[in-house]
N, C-alpha and C positions, 0 to 999 in steps of 0.2 A: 423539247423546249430550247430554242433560242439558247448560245452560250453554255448547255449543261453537255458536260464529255459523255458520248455512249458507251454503254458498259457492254465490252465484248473482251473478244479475245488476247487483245493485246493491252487488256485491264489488269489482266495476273501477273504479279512480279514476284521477285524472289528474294531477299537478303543473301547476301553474301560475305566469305570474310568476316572480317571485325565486325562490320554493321550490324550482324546478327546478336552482337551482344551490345555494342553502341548505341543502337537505334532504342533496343528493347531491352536494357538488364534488368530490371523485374521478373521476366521470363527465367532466369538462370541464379537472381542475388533476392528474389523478393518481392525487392522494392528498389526505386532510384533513388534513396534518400540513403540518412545517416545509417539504416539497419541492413539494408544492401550494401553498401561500404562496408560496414563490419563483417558482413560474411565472407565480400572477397577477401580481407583478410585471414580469415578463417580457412579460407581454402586451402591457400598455399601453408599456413600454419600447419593444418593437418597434415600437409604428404611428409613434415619433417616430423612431424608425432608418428606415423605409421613406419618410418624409417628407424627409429630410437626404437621402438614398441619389437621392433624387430631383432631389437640386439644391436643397431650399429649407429654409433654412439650415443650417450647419456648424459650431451648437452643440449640446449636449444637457446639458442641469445635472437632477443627480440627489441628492437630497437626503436622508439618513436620519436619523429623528429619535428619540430615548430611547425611546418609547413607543411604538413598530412604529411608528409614519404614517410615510408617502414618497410625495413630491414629486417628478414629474417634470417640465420645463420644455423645450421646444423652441422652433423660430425658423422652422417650417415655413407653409402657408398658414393652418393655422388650423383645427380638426372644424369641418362646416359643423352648426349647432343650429338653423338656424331653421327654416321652413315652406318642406315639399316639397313643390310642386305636383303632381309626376307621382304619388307615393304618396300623396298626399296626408293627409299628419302631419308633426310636428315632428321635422327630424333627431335630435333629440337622447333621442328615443324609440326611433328607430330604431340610434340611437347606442349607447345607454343602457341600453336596458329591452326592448330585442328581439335573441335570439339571431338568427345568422343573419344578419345586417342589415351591410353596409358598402361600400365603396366598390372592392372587389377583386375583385370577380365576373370580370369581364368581360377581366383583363388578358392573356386571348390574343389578343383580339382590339382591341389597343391601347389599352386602359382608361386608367387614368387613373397605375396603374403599373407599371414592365415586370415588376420581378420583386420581387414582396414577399414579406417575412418572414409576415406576416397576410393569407392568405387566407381563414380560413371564417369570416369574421365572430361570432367567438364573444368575442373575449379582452375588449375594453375594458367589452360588457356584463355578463360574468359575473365580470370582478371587481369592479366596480360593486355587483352583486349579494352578493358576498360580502364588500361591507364593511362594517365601524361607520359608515362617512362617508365621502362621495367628492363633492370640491369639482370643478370643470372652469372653466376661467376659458379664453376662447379670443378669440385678437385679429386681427379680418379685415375688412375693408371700412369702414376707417376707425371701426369699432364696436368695444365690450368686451362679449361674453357672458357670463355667468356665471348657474349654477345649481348646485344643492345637492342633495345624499341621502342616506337614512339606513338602512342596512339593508336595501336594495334598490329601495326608492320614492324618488318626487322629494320635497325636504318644499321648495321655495319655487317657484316662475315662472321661465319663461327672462327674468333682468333684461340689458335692452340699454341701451348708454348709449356717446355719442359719445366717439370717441379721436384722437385729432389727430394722434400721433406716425405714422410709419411702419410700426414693427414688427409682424410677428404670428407668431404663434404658438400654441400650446396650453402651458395650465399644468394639470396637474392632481395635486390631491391627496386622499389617502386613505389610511384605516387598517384592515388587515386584519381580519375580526371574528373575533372569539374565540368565537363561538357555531358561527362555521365551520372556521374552523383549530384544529386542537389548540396549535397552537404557532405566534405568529407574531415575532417579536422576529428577525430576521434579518443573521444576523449580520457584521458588517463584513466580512469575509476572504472572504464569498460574495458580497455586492457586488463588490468588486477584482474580484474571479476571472470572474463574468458579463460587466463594462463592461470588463475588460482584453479579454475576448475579442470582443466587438465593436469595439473600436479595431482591432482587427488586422483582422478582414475587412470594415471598412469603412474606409479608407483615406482620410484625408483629414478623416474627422468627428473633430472636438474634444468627447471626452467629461469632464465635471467631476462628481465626485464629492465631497461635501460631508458630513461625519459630524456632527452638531451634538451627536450624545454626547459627543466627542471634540474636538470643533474643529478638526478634522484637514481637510484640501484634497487631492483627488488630481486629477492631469490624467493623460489617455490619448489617445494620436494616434498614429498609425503610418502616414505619410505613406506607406512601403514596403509598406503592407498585409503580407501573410503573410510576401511576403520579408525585410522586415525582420527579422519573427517570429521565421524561421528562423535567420538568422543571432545574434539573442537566446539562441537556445535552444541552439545549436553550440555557441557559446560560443568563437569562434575553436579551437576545440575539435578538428573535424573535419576528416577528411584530406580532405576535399575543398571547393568553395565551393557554395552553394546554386545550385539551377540551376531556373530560372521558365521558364513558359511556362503561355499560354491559347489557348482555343481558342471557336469557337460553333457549335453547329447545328440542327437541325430536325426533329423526326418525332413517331414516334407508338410507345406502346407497345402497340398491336396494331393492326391493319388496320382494324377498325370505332371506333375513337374516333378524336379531334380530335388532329392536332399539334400542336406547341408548341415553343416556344425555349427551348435551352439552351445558357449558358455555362456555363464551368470556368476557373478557375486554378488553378496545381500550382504549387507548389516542394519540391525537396527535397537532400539533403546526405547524406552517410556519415559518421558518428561513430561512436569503438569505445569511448566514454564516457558516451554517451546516447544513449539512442532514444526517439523519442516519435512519435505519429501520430494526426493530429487530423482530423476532418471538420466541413465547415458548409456549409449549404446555407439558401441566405435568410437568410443571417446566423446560423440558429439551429445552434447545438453540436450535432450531431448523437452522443452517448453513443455508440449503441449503430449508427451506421455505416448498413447497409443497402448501396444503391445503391453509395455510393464508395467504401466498403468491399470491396465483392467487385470490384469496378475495379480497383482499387490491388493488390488481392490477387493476382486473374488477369494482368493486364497484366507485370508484377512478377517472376512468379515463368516466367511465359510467356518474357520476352524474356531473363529470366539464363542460365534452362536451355540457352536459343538457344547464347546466347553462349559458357558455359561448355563445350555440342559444338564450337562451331565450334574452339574452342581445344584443343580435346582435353584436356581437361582434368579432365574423370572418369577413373576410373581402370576396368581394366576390370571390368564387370557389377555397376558403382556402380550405387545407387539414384541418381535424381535428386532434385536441391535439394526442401526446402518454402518457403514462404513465409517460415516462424520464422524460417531460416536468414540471408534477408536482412533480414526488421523486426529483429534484435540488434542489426545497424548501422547503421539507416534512424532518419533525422528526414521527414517527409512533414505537409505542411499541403496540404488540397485544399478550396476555397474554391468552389461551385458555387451557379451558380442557376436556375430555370427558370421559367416562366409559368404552367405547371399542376404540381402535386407533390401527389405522394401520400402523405400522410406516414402511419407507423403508427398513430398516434392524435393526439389535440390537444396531446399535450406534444411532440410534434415531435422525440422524440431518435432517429428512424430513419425511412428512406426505402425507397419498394421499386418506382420504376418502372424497367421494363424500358429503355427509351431511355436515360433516362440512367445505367445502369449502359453500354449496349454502348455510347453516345458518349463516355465517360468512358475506358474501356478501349481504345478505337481510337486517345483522343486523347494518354492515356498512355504506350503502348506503343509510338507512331509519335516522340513525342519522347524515348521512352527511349533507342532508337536511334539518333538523333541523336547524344544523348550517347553515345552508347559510341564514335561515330566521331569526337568531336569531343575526347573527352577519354582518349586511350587511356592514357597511364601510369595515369592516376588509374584509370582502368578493371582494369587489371591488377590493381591492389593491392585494389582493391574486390572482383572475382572471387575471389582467394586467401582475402581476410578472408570473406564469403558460405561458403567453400567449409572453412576453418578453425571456423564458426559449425558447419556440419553434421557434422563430423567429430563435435566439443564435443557436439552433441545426440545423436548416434549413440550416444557412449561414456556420455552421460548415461543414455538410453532402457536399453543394457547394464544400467549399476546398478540402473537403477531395478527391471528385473525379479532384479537378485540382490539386490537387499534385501528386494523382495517374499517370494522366495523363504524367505531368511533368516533375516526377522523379522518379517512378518507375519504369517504361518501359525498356528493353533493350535497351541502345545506343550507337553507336559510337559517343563518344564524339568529338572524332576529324574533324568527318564531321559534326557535331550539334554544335559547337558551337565556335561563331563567336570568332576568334583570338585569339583562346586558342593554345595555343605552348608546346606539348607535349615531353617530353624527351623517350631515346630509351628506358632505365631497365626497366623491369617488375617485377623489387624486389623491393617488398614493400618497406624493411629495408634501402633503398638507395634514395628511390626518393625524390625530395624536391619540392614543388611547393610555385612559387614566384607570390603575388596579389601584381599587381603595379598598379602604379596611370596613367592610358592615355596610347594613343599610341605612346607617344615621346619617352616614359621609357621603352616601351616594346620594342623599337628598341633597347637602347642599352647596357638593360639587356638581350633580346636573342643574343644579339652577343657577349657580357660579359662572358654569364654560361659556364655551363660544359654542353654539348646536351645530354652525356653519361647520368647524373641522376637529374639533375634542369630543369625543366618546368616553362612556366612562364602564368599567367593570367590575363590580365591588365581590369580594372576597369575603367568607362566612368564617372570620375566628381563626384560629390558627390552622393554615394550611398542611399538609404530610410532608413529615421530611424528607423529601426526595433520596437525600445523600443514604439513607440506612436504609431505605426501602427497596423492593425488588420491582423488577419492569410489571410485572402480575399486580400487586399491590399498586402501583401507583395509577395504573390505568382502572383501576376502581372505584379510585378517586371523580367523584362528579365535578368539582370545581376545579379540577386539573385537567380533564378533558374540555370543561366547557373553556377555561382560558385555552388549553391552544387550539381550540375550535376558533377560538375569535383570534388571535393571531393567524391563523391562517398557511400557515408556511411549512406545518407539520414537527416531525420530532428527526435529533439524532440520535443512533440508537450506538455505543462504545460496544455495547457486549458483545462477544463472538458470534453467538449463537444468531442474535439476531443484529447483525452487522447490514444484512443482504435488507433487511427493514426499511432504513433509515431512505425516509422519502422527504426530506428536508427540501425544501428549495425557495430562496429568497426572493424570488422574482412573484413569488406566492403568498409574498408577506403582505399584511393590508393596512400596516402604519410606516409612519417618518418615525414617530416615537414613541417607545412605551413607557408611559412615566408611571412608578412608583411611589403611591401618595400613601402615609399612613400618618399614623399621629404622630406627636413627637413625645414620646413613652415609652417603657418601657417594655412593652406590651406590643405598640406598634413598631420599634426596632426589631422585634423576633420577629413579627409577621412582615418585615421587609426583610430580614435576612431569608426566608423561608421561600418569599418567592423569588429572591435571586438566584437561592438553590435548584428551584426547580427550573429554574432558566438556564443554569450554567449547566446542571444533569440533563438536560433533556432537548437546548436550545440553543446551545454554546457560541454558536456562530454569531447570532445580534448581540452579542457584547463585545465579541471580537470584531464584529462592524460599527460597532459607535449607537447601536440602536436603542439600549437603554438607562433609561435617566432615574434620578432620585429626586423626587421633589421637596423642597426643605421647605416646613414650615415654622411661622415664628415660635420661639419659647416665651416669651414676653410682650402681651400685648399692655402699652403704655399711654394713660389717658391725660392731654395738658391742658386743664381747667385755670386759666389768668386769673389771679384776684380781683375782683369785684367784679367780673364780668357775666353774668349769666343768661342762660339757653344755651342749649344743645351746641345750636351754629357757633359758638364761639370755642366748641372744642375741638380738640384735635389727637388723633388718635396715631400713634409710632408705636409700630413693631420693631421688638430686638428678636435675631436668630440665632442670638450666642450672648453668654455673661460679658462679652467684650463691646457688643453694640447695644447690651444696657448699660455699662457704667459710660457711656460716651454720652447715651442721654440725659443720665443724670447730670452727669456735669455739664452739659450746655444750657436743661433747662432748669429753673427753680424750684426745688424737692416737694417745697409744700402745696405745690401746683402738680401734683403729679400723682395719677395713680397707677400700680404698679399691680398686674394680677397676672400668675401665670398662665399660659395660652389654654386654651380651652380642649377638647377633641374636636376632629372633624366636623363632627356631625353636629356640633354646637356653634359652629360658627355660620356667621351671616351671607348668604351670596356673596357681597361685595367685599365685603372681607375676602373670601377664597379666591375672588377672581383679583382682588388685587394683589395677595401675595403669594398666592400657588399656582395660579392659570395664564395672567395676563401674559403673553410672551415678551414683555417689555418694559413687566416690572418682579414677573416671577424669578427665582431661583434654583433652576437647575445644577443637581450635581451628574456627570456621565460616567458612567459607571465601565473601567479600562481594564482590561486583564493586563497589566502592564507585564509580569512575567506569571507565565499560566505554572510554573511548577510552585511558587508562593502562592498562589490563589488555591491550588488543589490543597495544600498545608492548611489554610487559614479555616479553607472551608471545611476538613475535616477536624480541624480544631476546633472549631465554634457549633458544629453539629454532624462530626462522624463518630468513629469508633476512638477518636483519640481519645479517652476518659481521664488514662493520667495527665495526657498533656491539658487536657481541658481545667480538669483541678488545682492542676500547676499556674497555669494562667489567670484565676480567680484568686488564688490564693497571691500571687504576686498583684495582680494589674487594677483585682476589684476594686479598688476601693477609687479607683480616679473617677468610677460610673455611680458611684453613692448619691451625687444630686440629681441624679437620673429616676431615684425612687422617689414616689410621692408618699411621703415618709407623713405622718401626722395626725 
């Protein structure tokens, strides 16, 4: 074709240099955004943790500054910069401006260190590569080196120059580039959360965090390494105390490669308050598990099962446990490391060698049993809670497929579902669906509305309390599947178990607004608090978008018959919706012209009546129903229909008597 380049031989190019991390960091950091930035800092962070981890020294000051640059400072021996004989180049080329290049090759066969966080020699060159500017000041043989870069080249000479003091270390600093990251500005709260979790699996290192945005100072040490962790994270919390143990060994994961050493440390604790479970290996977080992940998983659910036969404690032709069943109650930090590791790519958030997943799982499952003989009450109560989790998932999995069932499905709601009265718009933006109390109200608010975009769904008597009932229980409910069958939008689901549930989505909603119509009674106040509850347990979100309304109706309908005037046509008919807009009528119009009856039920009143003070949108009165703050809304609502019973009694006993005109006493 005309204008297109032909693809030959001189189509193949190369990267070179910087470019090979410029063009592409993803390939090395991830991603070119904010979490590829974070790991180049990660990189160079690590060689000064593999330097402490070593014995030379047990500081590390980490510095972040307004304008993305960060400064890392150590007290280890020092990156060697100068002239390599055996390579014969400048370390600091090798350092610097060659991937591939460092000093961890070799650590199986007792290198220079046992188990590092940075083995392929990629990090310190390629964020080098990927910065505006990357300074290296490094203090060792009684010298100070220092050089400079800009963009991935060197822009001065390695400058050497006499040091008299003792110290050394590495300082370096640098600022991410923006030609490479989309985003580099890193945020303080990601800082904490990185260097917290290296104080934990490095035990002993003093790590300092320095914000110069802020002027803020943080220290981290955890002398107890994980165990400490663990017990931070219980929170004295847990019915049982953390329980350590490490272990080391030696192999290969398959017969034609090299062995290699591994440690591990484990601690872990039962909590029915929190659960959390973390991996690291070389120090690095390991996100996404791998290796100690399927260890922890297998060993775990291997030796409960054990335990739970020996006790007889299945019941008969029970399934056995899963793993979920014990992680609901598990805190677990497992802290490993080894001399060769195969991580899933260079951001190191997973592992996948065979050895040390099976020396992990032998060395778990050999001290889990320990524990079981060494701590047996706490054991007991741990097996019941494990075995209490699976029942909870069991009866969860239940719901989950009768909600599927229920309300997922395709429906025609209008032939599914008994005396639901649909309006004609298919515009969202218009439609309004009315929940009334009975089918007296449903008469004569569907002949009240507008058919063009008000629907109406009338509700049988007093609805299930959402708030006390179980996800099982309420999905058995008919008039609680048929309402959110006709909203449409589906359910949110809080509970653990079925968290993964929750098929919610607004854009599936099929009203503007759900208005709330009952009578103005006694009787009709519970059945509108009832179904705000099951809106707020099961629906949460459209009250937190403005979606649902209360419709007020009058308490006073008031008839003004003029002296000597008679027929109908000369009367006039005023509603009050509170004692404050009857005594207003009294006193404008003449008493003994006036009849006064309290409002009627729904279902007793006339079309035109409903449509004039509940439907018409331009003379009805809507109230909108706010979570204005959701921790007082959860109080009121367990007040007014949860397990508060004192508090409930306490509240009747003070507040009742302001709702005594509320009863139709007589």
């Amino acid at each position: 074709m005309p204008g297109k380049k032909e693809y030959g031989n001189e189509s193949i190019s190369m990267l070179k240099g910087e470019e090979r991390v410029r063009l592409r960091p993803a390939v090395i950091f991830g991603s070119d955004n904010l979490e590829g930035c974070i790991h180049s800092f990660f990189e160079i962070l690590s060689n000064s943790i593999d330097e402490a981890r070593e014995g030379y020294g047990k500081q590390i000051i980490i510095t972040r500054y307004k304008d993305g640059s960060i400064r890392v400072e150590d007290f280890g021996r020092g990156i060697p910069l100068d002239y390599n004989p055996v390579e014969k180049r400048y370390n600091w080329e090798l350092v610097y401006c060659e991937l591939y290049a460092g000093g961890k090759y070799n650590n199986n066969a007792s290198g220079d260190y046992g188990f590092s966080l940075g083995l392929n020699g990629l990090g310190a060159c390629a964020t080098q590569y990927a910065s505006e500017f990357f300074e290296v000041t490094v203090f060792r043989d009684k010298t100070k080196y220092s050089m400079n870069f800009a963009k991935g080249k060197p822009v001065t000479e390695l400058m050497e120059e006499p040091y008299r003091f003792k110290r050394t270390g590495t300082i370096q600093y640098w600022k991410p580039d923006t030609e490479v990251f989309t985003e580099i500005i890193i945020p303080l709260e990601k800082f904490k959360e990185i260097i917290k979790r290296q104080s934990v699996v490095n035990s002993g290192i003093e790590f300092v965090l320095k914000d110069d945005e802020s002027g803020e100072e943080f220290t981290y040490l955890y002398p107890e390494g994980i165990k400490g962790y663990c017990e931070e994270i219980s929170d004295m919390r847990g019915f049982t105390d953390p329980f350590y143990f490490s272990g080391e060994g030696q192999g290969k994961d398959r017969d034609d490669r090299d062995e290699y050493k591994v440690k591990a440390e484990v601690v872990f604790c039962f909590n029915n308050e929190i659960n959390d479970i973390e991996y690291f290996h070389n120090s690095s977080f390991l996100e996404y598990g791998g290796s100690p992940d399927k260890a922890v998983r297998n060993a775990f659910r291997a030796e409960f099962d054990k335990q739970i036969k020996q006790r007889g404690k299945y019941k008969a032709n029970e399934s056995p446990i899963s793993f979920t069943d014990i992680e609901d109650s598990l805190i677990i930090i497992t802290n490993s490391h080894s001399t060769q590791t195969s991580y899933e790519n260079q951001t190191k958030k997973a592992i996948n060698n065979k050895f040390i997943q099976d020396f992990m799982t032998n060395l778990i499952r050999d001290n889990l049993e320990v524990w079981f003989i060494e701590n047996k009450v706490w054991a007991e109560k741990v097996i019941d809670q494990v075995l209490v989790n699976k029942h909870a998932r069991e009866n969860a999995e239940k719901t989950r497929v009768n909600i599927k069932k229920k309300l997922m499905g395709s429906i025609d709601i209008n032939n599914r579902i008994k005396k639901f009265v649909d309006c004609r718009s298919r515009d969202v933006d218009k439609r309004e669906l009315y929940i009334v109390e009975g089918d007296s109200a449903l008469g004569s608010v569907k002949m009240g509305r507008d058919a063009e975009f008000q629907a109406v769904m009338p509700v049988r008597g007093k609805i299930l309390n959402c708030l006390k009932a179980d996800y099982a229980t309420i999905f058995k409910s008919e008039i609680i599947t048929d309402l959110l069958k006709v909203l449409g939008c589906g359910v949110e689901i809080s509970d653990r178990h079925n968290k993964d549930l929750s098929a919610f989505s607004m854009e599936n909603l099929r009203w503007n607004k759900i208005i709330i119509c009952t009578d103005a009674d006694v009787d009709g106040f519970q059945i509108r608090t009832l179904i705000l509850a099951m809106i707020y347990r099961l629906t949460p979100t459209l009250i937190e978008k403005g979606c649902v309304y209360i419709a007020e109706s009058p308490l006073f309908e008031i008839t003004y018959r003029p002296k000597g005037k008679k027929g109908s046509e000369k009367e006039e008919t005023l509603f009050a919706f509170n004692e404050k807009e009857k005594a207003e009528i009294l006193a404008k119009y003449d008493n003994s012209c006036l009849t006064i009856q309290r409002s009627k039920g729904l279902g007793e009143n006339e079309p035109e009546m409903m449509w004039q003070t509940t439907m018409n949108p331009k003379t009805r009165r809507l109230i909108k129903v706010c979570p204005e703050d959701a921790r007082k809304t959860a109080e009121i609502f367990d007040l007014l229909l949860g397990d508060n019973l004192a508090g409930r009694k306490q509240h009747i006993e003070n507040d009742g008597h302001l709702y005594l005109d509320m009863l139709d006493i007589g």
